[in-house]
N, C-alpha and C positions, 0 to 999 in steps of 0.2 A: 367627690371626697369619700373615703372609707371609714366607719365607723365602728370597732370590734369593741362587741359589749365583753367582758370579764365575768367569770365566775364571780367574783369578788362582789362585783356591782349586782349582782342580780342575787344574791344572797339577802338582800333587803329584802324581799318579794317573795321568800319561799319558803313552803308550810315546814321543809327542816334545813336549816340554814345552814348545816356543819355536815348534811349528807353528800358521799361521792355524787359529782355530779359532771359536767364536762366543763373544760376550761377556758373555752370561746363560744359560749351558747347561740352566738346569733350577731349579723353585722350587717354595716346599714350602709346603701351607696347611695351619697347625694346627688342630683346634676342640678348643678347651679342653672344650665341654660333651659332644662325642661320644667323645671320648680318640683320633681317628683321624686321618689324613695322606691328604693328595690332594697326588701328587706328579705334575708336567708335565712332561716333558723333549721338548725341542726337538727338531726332526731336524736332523740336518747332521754333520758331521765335525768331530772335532779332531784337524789334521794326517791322518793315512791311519786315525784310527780314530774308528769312530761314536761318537755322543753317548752321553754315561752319566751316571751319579749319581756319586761321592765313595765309596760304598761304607762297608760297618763290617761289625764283628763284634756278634753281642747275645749277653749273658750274664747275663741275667732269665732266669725261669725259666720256661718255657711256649714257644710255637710264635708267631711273630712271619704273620701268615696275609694276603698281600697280593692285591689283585684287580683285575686289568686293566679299566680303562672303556672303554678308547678307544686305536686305534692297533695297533701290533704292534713288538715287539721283544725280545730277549731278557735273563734273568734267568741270571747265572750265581752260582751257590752253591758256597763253598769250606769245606771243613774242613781246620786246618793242624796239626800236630804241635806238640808243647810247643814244639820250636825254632821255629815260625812259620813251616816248609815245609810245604807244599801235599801234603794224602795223600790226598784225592777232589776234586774238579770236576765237577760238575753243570749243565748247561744246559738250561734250559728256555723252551721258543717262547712267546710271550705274545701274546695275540690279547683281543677284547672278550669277559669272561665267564669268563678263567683264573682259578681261584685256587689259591694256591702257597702251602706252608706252610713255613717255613723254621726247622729245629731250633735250639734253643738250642744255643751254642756255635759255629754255621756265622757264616761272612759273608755277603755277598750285594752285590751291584750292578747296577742294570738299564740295561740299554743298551737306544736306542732306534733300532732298523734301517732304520725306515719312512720315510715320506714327508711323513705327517701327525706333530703334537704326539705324545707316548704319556703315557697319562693312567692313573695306579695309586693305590689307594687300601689303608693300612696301618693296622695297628694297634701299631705300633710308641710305645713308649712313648719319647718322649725327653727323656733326663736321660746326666749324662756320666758314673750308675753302672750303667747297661744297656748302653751303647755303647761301642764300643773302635774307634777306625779308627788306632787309632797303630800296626800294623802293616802296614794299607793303606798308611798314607805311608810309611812305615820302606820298603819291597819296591814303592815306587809303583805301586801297584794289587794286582791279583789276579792269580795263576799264568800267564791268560793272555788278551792285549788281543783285543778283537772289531774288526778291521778289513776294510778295502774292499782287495779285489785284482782287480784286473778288474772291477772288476763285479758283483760275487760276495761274499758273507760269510765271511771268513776268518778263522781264529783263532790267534794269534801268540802266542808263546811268550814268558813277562816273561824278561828276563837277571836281574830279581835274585832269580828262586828258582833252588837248585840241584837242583830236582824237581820234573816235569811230567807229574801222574798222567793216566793216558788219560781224556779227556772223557766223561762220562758224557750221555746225550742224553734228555729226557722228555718 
């Protein structure tokens, strides 16, 4: 099955909500028979920050383990506090050949830094009693947005937590 995320939908999640940005950011192919996810994200910009996925929280039990095919771009993983503040951040570089395990209970969102497509493949189970992004939209987004400053990848701080643990880099 084919699942094309909407500018519209991903507007919850972005440091400027009303900035040009693209209008099919990224699309999810399910297989029912392998239980796994090949997920595409576009390159380009929304407003002054790179392209990313919607983002969730998993809370199944086990290591959620996704594997870079194609492209580069970064994976940033949060764990929040009962209150839904931000108390570790994790970044990790994503190149063909990563694989990344992401604990139950973390969230996660892959932004796509590159030039070309960036192509990941999950085992992520979806159903809406594994997934949780109603705190992603609640704080639109994660602790902190991946954008373009010169040139350059920079990483910007959300206003709606009131705590922004030092980035952790892997």
């Amino acid at each position: 099955m084919l699942t094309k995320f909407s500018a519209n939908k991903l507007k919850d999640v972005l440091a400027e909500p009303e900035a040009p940005g693209l209008d099919e950011p990224y699309f999810i192919i399910q297989s029912p028979l392998t239980k796994e996810n090949m997920t595409v994200i576009l390159s380009g910009k929304n407003g002054m920050e790179f392209n990313k996925t919607y983002g969730f929280f998993h809370n199944f039990q086990g290591i959620l383990i996704y594997k870079t095919l194609y492209g580069q771009g970064i994976m940033i993983i949060q764990k929040n506090d009962e209150r839904g503040e931000a108390k570790e951040v994790r970044i990790i570089s994503l190149r063909p050949g990563v694989e990344i395990e992401v604990p139950s209970g973390y969230g996660h969102t892959v932004v796509n830094t590159g030039k070309n497509f960036l192509v990941v493949v999950d085992n992520a189970i979806e159903n809406d009693e594994n997934i949780d992004s109603d705190i992603v939209k609640s704080k639109k987004g994660f602790a902190y947005y991946v954008v373009d400053k010169k040139g350059e990848i920079a990483f910007e701080k959300n206003p709606n937590y009131s705590f922004h643990p030092q980035i952790t880099s892997y």
